[in-house]
C-alpha positions as CSV (number, residue, x, y, z in Angstrom):
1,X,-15.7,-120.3,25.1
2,X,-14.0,-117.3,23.5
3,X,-15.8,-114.0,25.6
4,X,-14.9,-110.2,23.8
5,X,-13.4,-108.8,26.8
6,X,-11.5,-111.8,28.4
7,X,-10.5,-113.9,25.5
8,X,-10.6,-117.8,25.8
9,X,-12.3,-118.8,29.4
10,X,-13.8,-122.1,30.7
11,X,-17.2,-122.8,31.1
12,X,-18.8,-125.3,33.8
13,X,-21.5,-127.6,33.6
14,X,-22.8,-130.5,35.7
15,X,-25.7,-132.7,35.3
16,X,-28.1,-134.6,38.2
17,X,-29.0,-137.4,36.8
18,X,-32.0,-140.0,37.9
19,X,-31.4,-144.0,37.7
20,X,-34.6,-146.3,38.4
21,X,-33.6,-149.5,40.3
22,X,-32.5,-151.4,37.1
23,X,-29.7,-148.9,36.4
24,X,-31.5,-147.3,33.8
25,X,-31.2,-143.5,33.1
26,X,-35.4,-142.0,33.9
27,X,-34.2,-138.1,33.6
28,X,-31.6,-135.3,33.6
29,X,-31.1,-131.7,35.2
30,X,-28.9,-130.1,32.9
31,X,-26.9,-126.7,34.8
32,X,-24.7,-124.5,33.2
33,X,-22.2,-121.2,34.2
34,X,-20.3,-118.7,31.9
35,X,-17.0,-118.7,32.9
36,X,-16.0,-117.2,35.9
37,X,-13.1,-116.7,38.3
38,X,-13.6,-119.1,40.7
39,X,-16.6,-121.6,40.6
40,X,-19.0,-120.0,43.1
41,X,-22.1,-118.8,40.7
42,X,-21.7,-122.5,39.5
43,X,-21.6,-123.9,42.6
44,X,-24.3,-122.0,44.1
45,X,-26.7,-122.8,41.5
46,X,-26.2,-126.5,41.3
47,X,-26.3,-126.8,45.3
48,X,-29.7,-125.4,45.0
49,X,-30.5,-128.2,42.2
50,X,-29.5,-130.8,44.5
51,X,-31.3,-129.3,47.4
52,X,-34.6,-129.5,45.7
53,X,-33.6,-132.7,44.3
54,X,-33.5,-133.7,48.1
55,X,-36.6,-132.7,49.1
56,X,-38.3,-134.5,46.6
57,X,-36.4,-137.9,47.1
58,X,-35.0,-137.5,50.6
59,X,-34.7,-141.2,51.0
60,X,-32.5,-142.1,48.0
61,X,-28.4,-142.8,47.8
62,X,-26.4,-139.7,45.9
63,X,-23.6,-140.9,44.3
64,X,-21.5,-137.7,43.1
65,X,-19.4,-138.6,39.7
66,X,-16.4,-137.0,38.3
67,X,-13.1,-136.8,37.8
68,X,-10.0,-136.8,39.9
69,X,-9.8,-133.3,40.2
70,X,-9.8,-132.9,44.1
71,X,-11.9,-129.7,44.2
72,X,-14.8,-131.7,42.5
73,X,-14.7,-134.3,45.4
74,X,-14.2,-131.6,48.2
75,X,-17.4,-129.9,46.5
76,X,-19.5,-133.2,45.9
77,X,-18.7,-134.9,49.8
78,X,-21.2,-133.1,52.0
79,X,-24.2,-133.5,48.8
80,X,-23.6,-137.5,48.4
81,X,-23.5,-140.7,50.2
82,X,-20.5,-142.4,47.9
83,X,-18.1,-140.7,45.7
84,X,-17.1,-142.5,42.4
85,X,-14.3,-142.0,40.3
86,X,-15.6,-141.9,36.4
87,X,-14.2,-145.4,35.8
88,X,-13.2,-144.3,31.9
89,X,-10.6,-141.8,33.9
90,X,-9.3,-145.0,35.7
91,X,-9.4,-147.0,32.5
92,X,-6.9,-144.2,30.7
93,X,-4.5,-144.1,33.3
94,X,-4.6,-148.2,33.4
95,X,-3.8,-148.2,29.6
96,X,-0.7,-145.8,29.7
97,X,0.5,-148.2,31.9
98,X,-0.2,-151.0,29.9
99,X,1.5,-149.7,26.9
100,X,4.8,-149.1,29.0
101,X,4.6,-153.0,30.8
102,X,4.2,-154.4,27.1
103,X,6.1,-152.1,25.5
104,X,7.2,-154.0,21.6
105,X,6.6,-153.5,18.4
106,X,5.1,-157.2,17.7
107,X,1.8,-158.3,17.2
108,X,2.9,-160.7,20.3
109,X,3.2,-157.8,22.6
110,X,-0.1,-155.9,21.7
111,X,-2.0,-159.0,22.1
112,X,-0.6,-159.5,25.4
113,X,-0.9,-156.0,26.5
114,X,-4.5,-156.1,25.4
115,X,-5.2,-159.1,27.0
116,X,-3.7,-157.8,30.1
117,X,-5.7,-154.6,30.5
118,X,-8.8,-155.7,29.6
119,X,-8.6,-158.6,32.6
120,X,-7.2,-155.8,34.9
121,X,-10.3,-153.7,34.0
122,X,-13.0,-156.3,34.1
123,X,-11.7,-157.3,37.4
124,X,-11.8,-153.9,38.7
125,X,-15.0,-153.2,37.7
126,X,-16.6,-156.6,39.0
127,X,-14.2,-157.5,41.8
128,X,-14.1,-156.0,45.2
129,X,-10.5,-154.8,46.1
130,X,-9.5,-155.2,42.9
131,X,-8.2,-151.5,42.8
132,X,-5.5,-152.7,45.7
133,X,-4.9,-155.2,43.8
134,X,-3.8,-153.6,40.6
135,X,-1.6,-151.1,42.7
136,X,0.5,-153.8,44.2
137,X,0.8,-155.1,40.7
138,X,2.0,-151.6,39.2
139,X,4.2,-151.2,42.6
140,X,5.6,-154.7,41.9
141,X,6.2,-153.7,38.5
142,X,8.3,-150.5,39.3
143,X,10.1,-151.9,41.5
144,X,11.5,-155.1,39.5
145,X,11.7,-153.6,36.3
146,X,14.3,-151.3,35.3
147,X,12.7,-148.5,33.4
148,X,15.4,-146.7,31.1
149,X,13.2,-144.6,29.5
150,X,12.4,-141.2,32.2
151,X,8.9,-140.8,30.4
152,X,8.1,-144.4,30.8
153,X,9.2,-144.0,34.6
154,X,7.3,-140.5,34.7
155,X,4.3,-142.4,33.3
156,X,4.4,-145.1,35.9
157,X,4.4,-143.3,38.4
158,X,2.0,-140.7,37.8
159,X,-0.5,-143.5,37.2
160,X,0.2,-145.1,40.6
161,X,0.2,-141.4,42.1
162,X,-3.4,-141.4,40.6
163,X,-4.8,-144.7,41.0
164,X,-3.5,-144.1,44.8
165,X,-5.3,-140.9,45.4
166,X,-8.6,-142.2,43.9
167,X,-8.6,-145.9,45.4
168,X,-11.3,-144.8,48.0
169,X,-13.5,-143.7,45.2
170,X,-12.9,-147.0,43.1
171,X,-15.6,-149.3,44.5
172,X,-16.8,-150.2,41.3
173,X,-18.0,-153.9,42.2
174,X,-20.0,-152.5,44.8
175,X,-21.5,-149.7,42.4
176,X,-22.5,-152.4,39.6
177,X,-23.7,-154.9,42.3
178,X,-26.3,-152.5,43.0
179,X,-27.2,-150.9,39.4
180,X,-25.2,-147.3,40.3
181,X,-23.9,-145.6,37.8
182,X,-19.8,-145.2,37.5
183,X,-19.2,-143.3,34.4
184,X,-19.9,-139.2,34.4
185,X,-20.7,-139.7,30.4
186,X,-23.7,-137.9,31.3
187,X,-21.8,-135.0,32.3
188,X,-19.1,-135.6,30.1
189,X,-21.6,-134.7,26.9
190,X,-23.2,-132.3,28.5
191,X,-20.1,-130.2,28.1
192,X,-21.2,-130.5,23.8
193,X,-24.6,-130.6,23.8
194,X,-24.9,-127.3,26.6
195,X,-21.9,-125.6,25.9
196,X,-19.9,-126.3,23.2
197,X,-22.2,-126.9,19.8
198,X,-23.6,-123.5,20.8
199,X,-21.3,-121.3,22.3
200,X,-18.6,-122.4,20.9
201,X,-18.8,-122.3,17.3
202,X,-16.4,-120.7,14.4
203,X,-16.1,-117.1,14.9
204,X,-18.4,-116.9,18.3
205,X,-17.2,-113.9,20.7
206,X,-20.0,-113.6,23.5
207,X,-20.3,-110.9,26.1
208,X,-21.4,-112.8,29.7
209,X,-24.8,-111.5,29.7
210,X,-26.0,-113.1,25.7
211,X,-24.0,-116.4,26.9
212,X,-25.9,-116.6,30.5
213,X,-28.8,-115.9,28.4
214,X,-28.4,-118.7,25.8
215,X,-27.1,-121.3,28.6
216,X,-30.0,-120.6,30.6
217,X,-32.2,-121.4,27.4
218,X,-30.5,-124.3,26.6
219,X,-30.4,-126.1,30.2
220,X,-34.4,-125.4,29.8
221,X,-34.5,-126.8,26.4
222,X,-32.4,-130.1,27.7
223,X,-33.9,-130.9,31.0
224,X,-37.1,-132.7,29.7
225,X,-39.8,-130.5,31.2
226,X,-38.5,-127.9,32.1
227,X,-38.7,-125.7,29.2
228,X,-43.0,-125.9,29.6
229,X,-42.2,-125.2,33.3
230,X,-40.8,-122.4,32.8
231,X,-43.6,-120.6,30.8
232,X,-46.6,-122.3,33.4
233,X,-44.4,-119.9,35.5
234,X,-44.5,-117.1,33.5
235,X,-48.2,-117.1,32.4
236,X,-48.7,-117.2,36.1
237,X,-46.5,-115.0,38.1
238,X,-45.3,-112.8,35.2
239,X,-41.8,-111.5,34.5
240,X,-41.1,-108.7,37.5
241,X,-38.2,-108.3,35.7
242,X,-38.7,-107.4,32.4
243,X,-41.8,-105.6,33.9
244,X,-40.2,-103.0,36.3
């Protein structure tokens, strides 16, 4: 989001999402920060989400969901049971490699290359050790195949690099044996419908307080209840602050 005094900065935004034993989606806590340097606002506020969240429902698994950014997973550990790698992340980096192992022109080679990454996917979404599995493969291929292209080597590489780093949050079979999610698409469009069809639009320059204020309002508006919550609290206990 562009601010007047800083220019272009990034915005966070998470989501707490509850799943009933079907795997069906029952609510969402929407949270939301104006950028910052470093993430400790954001942090603080959604570690007090997920406290309360606790309290409620001390007896359920917390599965934390993101990316393969390593401060998410340093952040999520000590809140969740079982970290997950979004599995659309692990799909992208499966289908760079893909388009170097069948690299062609022909309608032979797409076919093959789609075949190929759609069987590696299914099986690492239904199979245990399936992400092992895949890295030998990609490891196997490396090593056999001589790669004269350098970004088709770089690509390789960085996929295996990835794919390595993540393998211990790539239980997917498990996940979907037990209805748990394994996509952060909930989080993933929170990013739009909190941040960016707001405070991002043509010619927006916000100063931090008017965007805290419109995030705020919009994380009420989004978490179902919340919004009607938030004025039983008000008619109740007043607004000290707005009072003083």
């Amino acid at each position: 989001m562009l601010l007047q005094e800083d220019g272009w900065r990034v915005a966070m935004t998470g989501t707490i999402a509850f799943y009933d034993a079907r795997g069906e989606r029952l609510h969402t806590i929407y949270t939301g920060a104006t950028p910052e340097y470093g993430k400790e606002k954001f942090h603080t506020k959604f570690r007090r989400e997920v406290e309360r969240v606790k309290e409620a429902y001390p007896d359920v698994p917390y599965i934390g969901l993101g990316d393969g950014a390593a401060d998410n997973w340093s952040y999520l550990k000590p809140m969740t049971d079982q970290q997950t790698l979004d599995f659309y992340h692990a799909s992208e980096y499966v289908g760079k490699a893909a388009v170097v192992m069948f690299k062609g022109k022909g309608a032979k080679n797409k076919e093959q290359r789609e075949a190929w990454l759609g069987d590696q996917l299914h099986q690492l979404k239904h199979k245990r050790g399936a992400a092992s599995r895949l890295l030998s493969l990609l490891d196997d291929f490396v090593s056999t195949t001589l790669l004269n292209n350098a970004e088709d080597a770089k690509t390789m590489m960085a996929t295996i690099t990835y794919l390595q780093n993540q393998k211990g949050r790539m239980n997917y079979a498990y996940s979907v044996e037990r209805n748990w999610p394994i996509g952060s698409g909930v989080t993933e469009a929170a990013c739009k419908t909190l941040i960016k069809h707001r405070l991002c639009k043509s010619g927006s320059r916000w100063k931090d307080d008017g965007a805290l204020a419109v995030l705020s309002i919009r994380a009420l508006r989004l978490t179902s209840g919340r919004w009607q919550e938030f004025w039983r609290n008000i008619d109740q206990y007043g607004c000290p602050r707005l009072l003083a």
